[in-house]
C-alpha positions in Angstrom: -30.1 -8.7 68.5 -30.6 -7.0 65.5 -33.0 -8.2 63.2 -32.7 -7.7 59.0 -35.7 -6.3 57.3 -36.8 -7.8 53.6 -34.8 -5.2 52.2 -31.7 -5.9 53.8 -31.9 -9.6 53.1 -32.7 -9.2 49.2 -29.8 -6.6 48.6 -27.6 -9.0 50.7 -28.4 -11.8 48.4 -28.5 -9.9 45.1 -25.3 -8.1 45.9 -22.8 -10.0 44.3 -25.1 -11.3 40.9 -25.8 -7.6 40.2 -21.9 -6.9 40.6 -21.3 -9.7 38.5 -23.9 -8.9 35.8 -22.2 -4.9 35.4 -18.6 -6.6 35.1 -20.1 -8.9 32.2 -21.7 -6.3 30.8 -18.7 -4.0 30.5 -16.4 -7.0 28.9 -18.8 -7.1 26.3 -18.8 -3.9 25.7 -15.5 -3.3 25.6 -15.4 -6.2 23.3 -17.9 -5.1 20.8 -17.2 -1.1 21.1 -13.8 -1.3 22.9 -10.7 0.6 21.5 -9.6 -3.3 20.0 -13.3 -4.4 19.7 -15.4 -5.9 16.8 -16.6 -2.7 15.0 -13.0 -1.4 15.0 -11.5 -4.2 13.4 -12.2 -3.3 9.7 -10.8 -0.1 10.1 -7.8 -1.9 11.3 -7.8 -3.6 8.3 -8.3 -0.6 6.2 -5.5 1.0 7.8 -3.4 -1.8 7.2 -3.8 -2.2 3.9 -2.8 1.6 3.3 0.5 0.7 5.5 1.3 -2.2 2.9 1.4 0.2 -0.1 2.9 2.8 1.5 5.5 0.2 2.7 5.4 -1.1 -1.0 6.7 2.3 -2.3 8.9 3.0 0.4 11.0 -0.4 -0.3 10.9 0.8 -4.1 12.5 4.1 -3.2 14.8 2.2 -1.2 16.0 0.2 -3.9 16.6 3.2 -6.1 18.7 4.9 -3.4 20.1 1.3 -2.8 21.4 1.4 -6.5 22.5 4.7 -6.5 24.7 4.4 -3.7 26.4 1.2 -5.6 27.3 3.6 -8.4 28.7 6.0 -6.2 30.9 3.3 -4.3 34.6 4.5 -4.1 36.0 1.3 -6.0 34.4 1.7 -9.1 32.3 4.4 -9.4 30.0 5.1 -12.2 31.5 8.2 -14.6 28.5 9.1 -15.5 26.5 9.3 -12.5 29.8 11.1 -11.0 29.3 14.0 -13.5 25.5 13.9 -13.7 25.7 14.4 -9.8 28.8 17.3 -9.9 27.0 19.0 -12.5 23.2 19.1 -10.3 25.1 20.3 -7.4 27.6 22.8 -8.3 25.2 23.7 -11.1 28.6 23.7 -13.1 27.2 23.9 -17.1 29.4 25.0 -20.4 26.9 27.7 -22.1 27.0 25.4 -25.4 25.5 22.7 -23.2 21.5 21.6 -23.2 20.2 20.6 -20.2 17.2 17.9 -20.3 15.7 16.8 -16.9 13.6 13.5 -16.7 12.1 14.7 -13.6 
């Protein structure tokens, strides 16, 4: 028969509270310093807010190259924006000619 000491007994019976204390203590933690935790959130939010106008101009420039591309369309395209385009990339121009860019 083998008999427990003190010791034994009280690490027997405070086993499983002590493992259950550590396991609470890292979900809160992670919850307040975590990757996704508390403190982390208003960077989230300031990172988000710098997507939205980036997005913002993104969609503009998309609208630009959205209308550009409806001048160009085979059915009707735009004389104009034909030449302007011919001339930029074959730099085709007459030497009486002055060039003004609105870049």
């Amino acid at each position: 028969m083998s008999r427990s000491t003190p010791f034994n007994t009280i690490l027997r019976r405070a086993g499983l509270p002590a493992v259950a204390i550590i396991l609470m203590g890292f979900f809160a933690y992670s919850a307040v310093l975590g990757p996704n935790g508390v403190l982390v959130y208003g960077d989230y939010k300031r990172q988000l807010e710098t997507k939205k106008a980036e997005l913002a101009k993104l969609e503009a420039q998309r609208a630009q190259l959205r209308n550009r591309v409806a001048l160009l369309k085979q059915s009707g395209a735009d004389p104009d924006m034909v030449d302007e385009l011919t001339r930029k990339k074959l730099n085709v121009v007459h030497p009486d000619e002055v060039i003004v860019t609105l870049d």
